[in-house]
C-alpha positions in Angstrom: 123.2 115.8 82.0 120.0 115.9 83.5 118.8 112.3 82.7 122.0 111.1 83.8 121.8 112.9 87.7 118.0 111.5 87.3 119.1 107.8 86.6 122.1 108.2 89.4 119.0 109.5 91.7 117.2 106.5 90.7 119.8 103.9 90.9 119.5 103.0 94.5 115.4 102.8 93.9 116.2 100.1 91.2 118.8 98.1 92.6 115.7 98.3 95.7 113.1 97.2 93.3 115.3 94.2 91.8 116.4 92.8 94.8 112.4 92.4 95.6 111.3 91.1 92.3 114.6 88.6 93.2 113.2 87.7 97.0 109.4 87.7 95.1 110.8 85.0 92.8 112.8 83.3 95.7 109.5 83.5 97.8 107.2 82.0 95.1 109.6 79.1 94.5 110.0 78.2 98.1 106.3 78.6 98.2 105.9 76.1 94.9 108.4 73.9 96.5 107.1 73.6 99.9 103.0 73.2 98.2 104.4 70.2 96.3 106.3 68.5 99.2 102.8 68.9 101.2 100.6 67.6 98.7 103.0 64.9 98.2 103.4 63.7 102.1 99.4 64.2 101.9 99.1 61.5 99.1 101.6 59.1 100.9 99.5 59.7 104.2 96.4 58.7 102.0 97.6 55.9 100.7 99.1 54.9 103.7 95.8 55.0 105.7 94.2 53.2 102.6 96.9 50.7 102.7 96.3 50.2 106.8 92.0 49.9 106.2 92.8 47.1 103.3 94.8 45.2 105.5 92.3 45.3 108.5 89.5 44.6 106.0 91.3 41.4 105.1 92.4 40.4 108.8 88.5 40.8 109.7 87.4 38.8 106.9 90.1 35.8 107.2 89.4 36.0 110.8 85.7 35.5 110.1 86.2 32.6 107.6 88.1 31.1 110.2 85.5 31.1 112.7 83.0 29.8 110.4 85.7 27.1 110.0 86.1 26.0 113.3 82.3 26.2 113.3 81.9 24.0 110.7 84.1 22.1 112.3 82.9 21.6 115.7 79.2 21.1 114.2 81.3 18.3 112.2 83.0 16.7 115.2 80.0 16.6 117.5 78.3 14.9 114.4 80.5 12.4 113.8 80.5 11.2 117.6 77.3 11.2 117.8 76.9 8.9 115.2 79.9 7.1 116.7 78.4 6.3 119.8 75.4 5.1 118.4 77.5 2.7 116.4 79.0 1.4 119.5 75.5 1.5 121.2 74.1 -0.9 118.2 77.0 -3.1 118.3 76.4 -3.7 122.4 73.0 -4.4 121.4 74.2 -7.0 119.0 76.7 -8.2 121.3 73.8 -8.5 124.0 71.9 -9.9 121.9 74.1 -12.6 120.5 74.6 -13.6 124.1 70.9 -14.0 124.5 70.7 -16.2 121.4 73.8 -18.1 122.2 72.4 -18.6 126.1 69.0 -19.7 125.0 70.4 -22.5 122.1 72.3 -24.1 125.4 
């Protein structure tokens, strides 16, 4: 009779105690669950930054290659008419000279 009053006495201490182990475990799974969701948004925030450097990387180093290009290409162009005007200039001498030939045979 004794144990029994004892375990009615105690009753309302454990229903107490497993309705905290309960909230514990809720606690510690909410905890779990929101540490995963965090690490993962961390890891898509990484590889997102990662992602955004690569892609300025490659911008700078096409935009580079592009002004070596036109570079290239302007060193190319001013080349070429130089050597096209002194084409032209030798053909005038020619020309000029021709006439000077052709003038002095009369």
């Amino acid at each position: 009779m004794k144990d029994s009053q004892e375990a009615e006495r105690l009753l309302p201490f454990k229903s107490l105690e497993e309705r905290m182990l309960k909230y514990k475990k809720e606690l510690e799974t909410k905890y779990a669950n929101d540490l995963e969701s965090e690490v993962r948004r961390l890891k898509e925030f990484e590889l997102s930054k990662i992602r955004i450097e690569e892609a300025q990387r490659y911008r700078q180093k096409i935009q580079e290659y592009r002004d070596e290009l036109e570079v290239l290409q302007s060193d190319k162009l001013r080349e070429l008419k130089l050597r096209e005007s002194e084409a032209w200039e030798r053909i005038k001498n020619r020309e000029r000279d021709l006439d000077k030939q052709a003038f002095e045979q009369r």
